[in-house]
C-alpha positions in Angstrom: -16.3 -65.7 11.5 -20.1 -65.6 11.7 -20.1 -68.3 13.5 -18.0 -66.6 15.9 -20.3 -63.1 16.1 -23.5 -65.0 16.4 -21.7 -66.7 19.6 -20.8 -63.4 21.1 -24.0 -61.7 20.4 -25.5 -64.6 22.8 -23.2 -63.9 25.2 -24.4 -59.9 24.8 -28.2 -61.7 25.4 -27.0 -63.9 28.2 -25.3 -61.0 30.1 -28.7 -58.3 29.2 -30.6 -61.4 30.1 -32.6 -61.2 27.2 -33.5 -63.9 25.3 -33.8 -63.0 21.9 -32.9 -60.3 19.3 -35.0 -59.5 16.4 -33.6 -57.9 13.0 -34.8 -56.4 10.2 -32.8 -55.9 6.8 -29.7 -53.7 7.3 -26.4 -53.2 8.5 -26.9 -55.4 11.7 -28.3 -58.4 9.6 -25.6 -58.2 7.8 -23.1 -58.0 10.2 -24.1 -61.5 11.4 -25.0 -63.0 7.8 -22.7 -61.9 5.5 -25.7 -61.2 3.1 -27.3 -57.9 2.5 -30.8 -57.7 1.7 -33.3 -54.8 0.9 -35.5 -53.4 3.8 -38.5 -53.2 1.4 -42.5 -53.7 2.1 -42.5 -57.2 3.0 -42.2 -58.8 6.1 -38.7 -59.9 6.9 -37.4 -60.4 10.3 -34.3 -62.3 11.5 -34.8 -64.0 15.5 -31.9 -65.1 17.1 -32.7 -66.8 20.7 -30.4 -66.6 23.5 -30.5 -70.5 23.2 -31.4 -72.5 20.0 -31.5 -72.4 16.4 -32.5 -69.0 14.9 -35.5 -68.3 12.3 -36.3 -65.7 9.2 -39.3 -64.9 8.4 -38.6 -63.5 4.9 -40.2 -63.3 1.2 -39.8 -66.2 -0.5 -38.1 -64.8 -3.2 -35.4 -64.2 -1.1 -34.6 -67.9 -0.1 -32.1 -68.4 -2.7 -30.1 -65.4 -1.5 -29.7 -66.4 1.9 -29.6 -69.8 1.0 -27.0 -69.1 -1.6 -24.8 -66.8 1.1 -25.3 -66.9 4.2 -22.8 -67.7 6.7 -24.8 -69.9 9.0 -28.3 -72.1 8.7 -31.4 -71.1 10.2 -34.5 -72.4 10.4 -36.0 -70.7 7.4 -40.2 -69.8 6.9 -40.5 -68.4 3.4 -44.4 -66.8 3.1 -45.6 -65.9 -1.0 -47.6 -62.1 -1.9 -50.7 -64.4 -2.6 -50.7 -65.9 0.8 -49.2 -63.1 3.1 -47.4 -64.2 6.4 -49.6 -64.7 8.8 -48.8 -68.5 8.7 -44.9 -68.3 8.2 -44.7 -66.3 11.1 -47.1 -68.0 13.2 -44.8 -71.1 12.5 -41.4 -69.2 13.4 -43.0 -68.4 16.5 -43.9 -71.7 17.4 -40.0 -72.9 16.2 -38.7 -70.4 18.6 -38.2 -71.0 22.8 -40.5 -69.0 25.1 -39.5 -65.4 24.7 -40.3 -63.3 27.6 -37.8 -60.1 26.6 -37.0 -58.8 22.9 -34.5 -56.7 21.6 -35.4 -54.9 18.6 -33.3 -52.3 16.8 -34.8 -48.8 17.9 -32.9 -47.1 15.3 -33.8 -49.2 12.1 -37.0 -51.0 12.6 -40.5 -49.6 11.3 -43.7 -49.4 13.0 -44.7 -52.2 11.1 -42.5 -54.6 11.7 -42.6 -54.2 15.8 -46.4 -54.0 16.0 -46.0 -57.4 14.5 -43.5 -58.7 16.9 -46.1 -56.9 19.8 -48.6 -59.1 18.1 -47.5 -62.2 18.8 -45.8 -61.4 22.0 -48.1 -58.9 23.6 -46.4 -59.6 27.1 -42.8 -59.1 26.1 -40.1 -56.7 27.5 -39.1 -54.8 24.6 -35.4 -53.4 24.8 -32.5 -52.0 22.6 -31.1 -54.3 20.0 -28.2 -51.7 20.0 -27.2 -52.4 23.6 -26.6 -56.1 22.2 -24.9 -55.6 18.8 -23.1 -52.4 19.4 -20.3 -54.1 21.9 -20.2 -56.7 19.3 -19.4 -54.2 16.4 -17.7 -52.2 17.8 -14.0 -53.6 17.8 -13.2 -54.5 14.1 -11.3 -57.5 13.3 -8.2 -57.9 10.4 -10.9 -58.8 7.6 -13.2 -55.4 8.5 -9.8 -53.0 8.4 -8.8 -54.5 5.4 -12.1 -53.4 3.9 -11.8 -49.9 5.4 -8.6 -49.5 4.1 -9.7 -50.0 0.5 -12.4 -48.1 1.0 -10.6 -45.2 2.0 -7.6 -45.7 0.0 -10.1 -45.6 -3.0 -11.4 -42.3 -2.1 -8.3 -40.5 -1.3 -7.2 -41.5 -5.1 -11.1 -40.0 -6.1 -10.4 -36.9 -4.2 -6.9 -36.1 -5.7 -8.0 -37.2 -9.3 -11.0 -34.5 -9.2 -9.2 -31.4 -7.1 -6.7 -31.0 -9.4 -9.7 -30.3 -12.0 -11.8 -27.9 -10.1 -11.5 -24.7 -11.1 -13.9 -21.2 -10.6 -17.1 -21.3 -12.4 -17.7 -25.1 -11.7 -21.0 -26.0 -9.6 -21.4 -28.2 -6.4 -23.3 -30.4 -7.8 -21.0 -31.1 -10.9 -18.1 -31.7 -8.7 -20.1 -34.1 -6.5 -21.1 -35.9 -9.9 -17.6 -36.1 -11.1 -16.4 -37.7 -7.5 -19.4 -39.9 -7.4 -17.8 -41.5 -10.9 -14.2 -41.1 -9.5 -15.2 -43.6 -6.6 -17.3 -46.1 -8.4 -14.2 -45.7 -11.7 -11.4 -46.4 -8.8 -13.6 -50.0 -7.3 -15.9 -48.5 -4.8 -18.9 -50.8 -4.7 -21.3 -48.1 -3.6 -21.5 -44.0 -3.3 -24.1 -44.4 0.0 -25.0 -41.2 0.3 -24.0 -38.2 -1.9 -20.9 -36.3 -1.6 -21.2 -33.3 0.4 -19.3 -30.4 -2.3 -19.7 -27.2 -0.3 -18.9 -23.6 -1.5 -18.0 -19.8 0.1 -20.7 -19.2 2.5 -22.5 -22.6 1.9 -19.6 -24.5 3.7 -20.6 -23.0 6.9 -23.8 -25.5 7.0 -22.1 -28.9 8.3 -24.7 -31.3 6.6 -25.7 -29.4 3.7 -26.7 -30.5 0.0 -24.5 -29.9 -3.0 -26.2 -27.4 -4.9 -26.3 -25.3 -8.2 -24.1 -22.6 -6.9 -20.7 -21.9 -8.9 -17.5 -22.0 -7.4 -16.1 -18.8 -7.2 -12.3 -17.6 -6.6 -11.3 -17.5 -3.1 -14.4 -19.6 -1.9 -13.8 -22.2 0.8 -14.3 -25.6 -1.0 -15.8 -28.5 1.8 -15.8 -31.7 0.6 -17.0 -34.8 2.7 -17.9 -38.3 1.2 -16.9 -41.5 0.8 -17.4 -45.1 -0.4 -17.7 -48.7 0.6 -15.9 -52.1 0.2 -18.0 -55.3 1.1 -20.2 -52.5 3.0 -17.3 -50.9 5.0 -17.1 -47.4 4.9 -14.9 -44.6 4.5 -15.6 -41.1 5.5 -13.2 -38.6 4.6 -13.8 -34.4 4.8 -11.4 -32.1 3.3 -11.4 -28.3 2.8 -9.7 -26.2 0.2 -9.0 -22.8 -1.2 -9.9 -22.5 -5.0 -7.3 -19.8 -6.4 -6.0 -17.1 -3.6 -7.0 -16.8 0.0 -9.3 -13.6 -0.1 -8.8 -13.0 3.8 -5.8 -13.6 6.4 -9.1 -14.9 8.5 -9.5 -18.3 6.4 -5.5 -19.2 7.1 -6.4 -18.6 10.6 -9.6 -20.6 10.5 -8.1 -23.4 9.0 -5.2 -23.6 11.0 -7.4 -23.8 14.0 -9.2 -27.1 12.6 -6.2 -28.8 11.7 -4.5 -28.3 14.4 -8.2 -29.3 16.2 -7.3 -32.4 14.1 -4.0 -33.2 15.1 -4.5 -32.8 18.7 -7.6 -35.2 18.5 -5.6 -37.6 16.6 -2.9 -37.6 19.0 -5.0 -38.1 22.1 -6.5 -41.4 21.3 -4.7 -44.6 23.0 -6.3 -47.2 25.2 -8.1 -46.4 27.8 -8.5 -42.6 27.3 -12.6 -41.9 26.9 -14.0 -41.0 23.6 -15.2 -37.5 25.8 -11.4 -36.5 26.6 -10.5 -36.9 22.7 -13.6 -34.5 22.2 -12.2 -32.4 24.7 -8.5 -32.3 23.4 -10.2 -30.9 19.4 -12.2 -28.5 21.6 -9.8 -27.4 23.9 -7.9 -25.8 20.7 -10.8 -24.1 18.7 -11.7 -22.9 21.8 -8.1 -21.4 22.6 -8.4 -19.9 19.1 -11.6 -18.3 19.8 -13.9 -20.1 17.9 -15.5 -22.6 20.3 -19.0 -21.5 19.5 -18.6 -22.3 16.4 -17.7 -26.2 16.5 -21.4 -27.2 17.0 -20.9 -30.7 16.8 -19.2 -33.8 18.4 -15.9 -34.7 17.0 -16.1 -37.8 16.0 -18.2 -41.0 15.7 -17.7 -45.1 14.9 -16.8 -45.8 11.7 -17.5 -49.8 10.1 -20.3 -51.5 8.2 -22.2 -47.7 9.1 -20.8 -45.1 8.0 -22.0 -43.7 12.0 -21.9 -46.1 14.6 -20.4 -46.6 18.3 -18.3 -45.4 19.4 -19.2 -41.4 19.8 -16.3 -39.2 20.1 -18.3 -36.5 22.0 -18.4 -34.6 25.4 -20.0 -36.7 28.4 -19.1 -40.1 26.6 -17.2 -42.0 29.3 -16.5 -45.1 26.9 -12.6 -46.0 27.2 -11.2 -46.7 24.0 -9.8 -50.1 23.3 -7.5 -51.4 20.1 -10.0 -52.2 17.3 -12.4 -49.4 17.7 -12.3 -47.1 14.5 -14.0 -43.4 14.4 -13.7 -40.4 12.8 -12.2 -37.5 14.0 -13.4 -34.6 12.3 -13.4 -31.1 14.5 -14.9 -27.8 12.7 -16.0 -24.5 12.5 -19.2 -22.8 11.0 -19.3 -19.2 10.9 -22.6 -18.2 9.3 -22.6 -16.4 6.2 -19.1 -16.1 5.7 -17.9 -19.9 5.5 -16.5 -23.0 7.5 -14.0 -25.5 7.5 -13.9 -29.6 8.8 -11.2 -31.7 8.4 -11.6 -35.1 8.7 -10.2 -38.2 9.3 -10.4 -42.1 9.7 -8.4 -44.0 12.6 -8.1 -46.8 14.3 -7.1 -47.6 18.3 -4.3 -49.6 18.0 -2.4 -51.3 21.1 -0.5 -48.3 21.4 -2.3 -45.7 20.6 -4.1 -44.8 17.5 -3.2 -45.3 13.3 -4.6 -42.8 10.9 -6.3 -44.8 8.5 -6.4 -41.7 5.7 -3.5 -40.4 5.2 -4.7 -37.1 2.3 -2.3 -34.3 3.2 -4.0 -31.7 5.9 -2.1 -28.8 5.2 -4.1 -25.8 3.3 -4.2 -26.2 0.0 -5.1 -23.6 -2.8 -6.8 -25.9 -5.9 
């Protein structure tokens, strides 16, 4: 399979006409390698030439790892702390063809690591590394749903086994600890970044942090997280009512999202644009008067990131095709008073779209 993606990121070069791509440690790396390795203060870069064989430059006590796991050879130039590496790279260079254009990954790579690839190819064309692996990655295969399926199946069984426990006078924080545990207790591999447990007026901010505030009776109760499974994600957003509702308004509010949800959900087939599925979540907040208050885009890729292409937001042309998965995940955010998101996971199937996550949608009082 490998084998396969390293073929069609050449054809990505060939049709850019660029002739190589450079990697650092990361999803992307391990896309191609099947390997994962940590993006730490040494030197490591991964070439892959339009045409040829391609070359690491990496620590060299990381040769047993790749040698151990990776999916395909390379020609491999392993540099120690005592000598730095200056020489291992000087000799990848010389390994490589003539490289005249370079795509490097604009949203992962450090300063450090291109000023060294500057160095030794001060007359390159420097380009996006994403405009070459992105139309790779972005239509999953059988092996990459059945990871995403486990991953999300895991934390739909995490969510139910802690909401039934949550009660008023609980903290964020202590319910993001408890599903943290839930996830890693059910066979998630990872918790990649921290649950977000949102409460009352605190679920109004979209990306906030779990904090120390209690959960009182009546609050809004946001929760968004997820796991992984051989470094696919899941990505999952639900919002309760703990106890009684205290206000017609949060019915209403709710309702709106869900519906957002459903009509999002429903537009996605083949050859619609991820900016007409935006559309069709918006269109409804809007109808219910809230469309100031859905202040971000609906939806974005879902795989071995937990956000990648494609984006499910307005002026986004892309046509769907079968394969792509994304979230869809409309809200609203009303300052000081409370929000609501509900999200989740699907897939573009030939027909339309399957919804990956299947945790019920319907308001629920916990």
């Amino acid at each position: 399979m490998s084998m396969e993606r390293l073929d069609r990121v050449r054809a990505q070069l060939e049709r850019l006409q660029v002739d190589a791509v450079a990697l650092v440690p990361g999803p992307n790396l391990r896309y191609l390698t099947g390997v994962s390795f940590h993006l730490l203060e040494r030197l490591f870069l991964f070439i892959l030439p339009r045409e040829g064989e391609p070359v690491a430059v990496l620590p060299s006590l990381e040769l047993p790892t790749w040698e151990a796991g990776a999916a395909f050879a390379a020609h491999l130039f392993g540099w120690h702390d005592s000598a730095g590496h200056a020489a291992a790279l000087a000799s990848a260079v010389e390994a490589l063809p003539p490289i005249e254009s370079l795509a490097v990954e604009h949203l992962r790579m450090r300063v450090m690591e291109f000023r060294t690839l500057q160095s030794v190819y001060p007359q390159a064309r420097f380009s996006s590394a994403e405009d070459v692996l992105d139309p790779v990655r972005i239509r999953k295969d059988g092996a990459e749903l059945e990871a995403l399926r486990r991953a999300i199946a895991i934390a739909e069984t995490a969510l139910e086994e802690v909401v039934v426990e949550v009660s008023a006078g609980l903290s964020e924080r202590e319910i993001a600890n408890r599903l943290s545990a839930a996830l890693l207790a059910h066979g998630g591999e990872s918790v990649p970044i921290d649950p977000i447990v949102l409460s009352g007026p605190r679920s109004a901010l979209p990306h906030g942090t779990a904090g120390a505030r209690r959960v009182e009776s009546g609050d809004y109760l946001l929760i968004d997280f997820g796991t992984t499974i051989r470094g696919y994600h899941s990505d999952i957003t639900r919002t309760f009512i703990v106890g009684e509702a205290r206000e017609k308004k949060q019915r209403a509010v709710y309702e709106a999202v869900r519906a957002a949800n459903e009509a999002a959900r429903a537009a996605v087939r083949p050859g619609v644009s991820c900016a007409d599925v935006d559309a069709a979540a918006r269109a409804v907040i809007t109808a219910a008067g809230y469309g100031d208050a859905f202040i971000h885009r609906t939806g974005h890729g879902l795989g071995i990131d937990i956000h990648e292409a494609p984006s499910i937001a307005a002026g986004n042309s892309l046509e769907l095709e079968p394969g792509m998965v994304f979230t869809i995940e409309p809200g609203i955010y009303l300052p000081d008073w409370g929000g609501v998101r509900v999200e989740d996971d699907v897939v573009v199937t030939a027909e339309g779209a399957e919804s990956l996550t299947g945790f019920d949608r319907d308001l629920r009082f916990i």
